[in-house]
N, C-alpha and C positions, 0 to 999 in steps of 0.2 A: 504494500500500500504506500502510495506517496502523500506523502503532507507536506505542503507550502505552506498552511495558516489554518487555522482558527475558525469553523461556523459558529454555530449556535451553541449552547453551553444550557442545560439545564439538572437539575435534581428531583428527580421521579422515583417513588417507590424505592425511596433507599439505595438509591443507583446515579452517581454523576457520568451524566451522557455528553461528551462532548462529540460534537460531527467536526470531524478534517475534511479540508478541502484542499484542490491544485485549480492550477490554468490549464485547460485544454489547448489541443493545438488552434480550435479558434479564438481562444486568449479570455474563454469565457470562466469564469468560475465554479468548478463543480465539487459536487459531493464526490472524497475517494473513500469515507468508510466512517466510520463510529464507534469513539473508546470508549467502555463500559464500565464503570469503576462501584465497586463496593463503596456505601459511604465510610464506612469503620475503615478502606485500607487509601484511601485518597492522599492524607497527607504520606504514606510507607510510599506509593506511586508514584507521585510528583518529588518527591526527594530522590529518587533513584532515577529519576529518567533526570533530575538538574546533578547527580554526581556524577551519571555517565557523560552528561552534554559536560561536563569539568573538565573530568578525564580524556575527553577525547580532545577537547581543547589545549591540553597540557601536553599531549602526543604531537598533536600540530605546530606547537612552540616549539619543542623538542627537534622536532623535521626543518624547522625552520627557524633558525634561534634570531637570527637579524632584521625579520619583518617587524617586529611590535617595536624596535628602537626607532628603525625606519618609517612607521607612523607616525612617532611619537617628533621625530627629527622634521616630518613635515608639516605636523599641527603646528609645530612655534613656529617655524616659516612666515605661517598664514597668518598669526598673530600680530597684531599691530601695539606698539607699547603709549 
């Protein structure tokens, strides 16, 4: 399943439902699926999917140690004092 972003978002019968969506090739926005969450395991889910999105970001820095100085080198650039 691809996720781009974010549908709808609701809490039903003890279940948070949020609907993912993508762009299709007509650049339209659709439904690609819906995560179904126990309300008792919601915040165990959303912490493990933001340690994974950490950790993978921390492999990316890793792979590439000069790009985040490199941003960081162009932000004050742009900066006016």
């Amino acid at each position: 399943m691809l996720i781009e972003g974010i549908g709808t978002v609701s809490f039903v019968n003890g279940l948070l439902k949020i609907q993912t969506v993508a762009v299709n090739a007509a650049g339209e926005v659709k439904e690609t699926g819906q995560l179904e969450i126990p309300g008792s395991r919601v915040a165990e889910v959303i912490n493990g999917m933001s340690n994974a999105a950490n950790g993978i970001q921390e492999k990316l820095n890793e792979n590439n140690p000069n790009s985040d100085s490199k941003d960081k080198q162009k932000s004050k650039k742009g900066k006016k004092k």
